[in-house]
C-alpha positions, 0 to 999 in steps of 0.5 A, a space after each residue: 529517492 524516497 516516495 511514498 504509497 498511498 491508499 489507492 481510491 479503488 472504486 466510485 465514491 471510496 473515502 477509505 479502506 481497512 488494510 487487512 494485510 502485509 504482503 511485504 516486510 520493511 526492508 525488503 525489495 519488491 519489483 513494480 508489480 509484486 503485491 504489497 498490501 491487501 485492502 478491504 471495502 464494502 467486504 471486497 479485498 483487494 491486492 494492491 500492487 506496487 507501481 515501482 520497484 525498490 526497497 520497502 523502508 517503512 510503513 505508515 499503516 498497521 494491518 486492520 487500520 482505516 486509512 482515507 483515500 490518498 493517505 500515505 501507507 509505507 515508503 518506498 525507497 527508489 532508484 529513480 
């Protein structure tokens, strides 16, 4: 099943984040908890993590994209 990652709202009144970096590449497996992006707000990065595990199969995003809360930034593809 394919869903989609979205930009997390990561604090209070967040409208969107810079996604700074990649950890992951199209293509490859990740299991629920491994780090997929990194996001910077107000000059905090943060690691965001992957709720389920499956194979990344495309991004949305590019890394030093704006990208408003809620925004889809890759798929996942899921056994579920």
């Amino acid at each position: 099943m394919k869903q989609q990652i979205l930009m997390p709202k990561l604090r209070p009144g967040m409208e969107k984040g810079v996604l700074c970096a990649w950890s992951v590449r199209p293509g490859e497996r990740v299991e629920k908890g491994d780090v997929l992006f990194e996001v910077e707000t107000d000059k905090v990065v943060s690691q965001i993590e992957a709720d389920d595990s499956g194979i990344v199969s495309g991004f949305l995003a590019d890394e030093g994209d704006e990208v408003a809360v809620g925004q889809p930034v890759a798929t996942l593809e899921t056994e579920q």
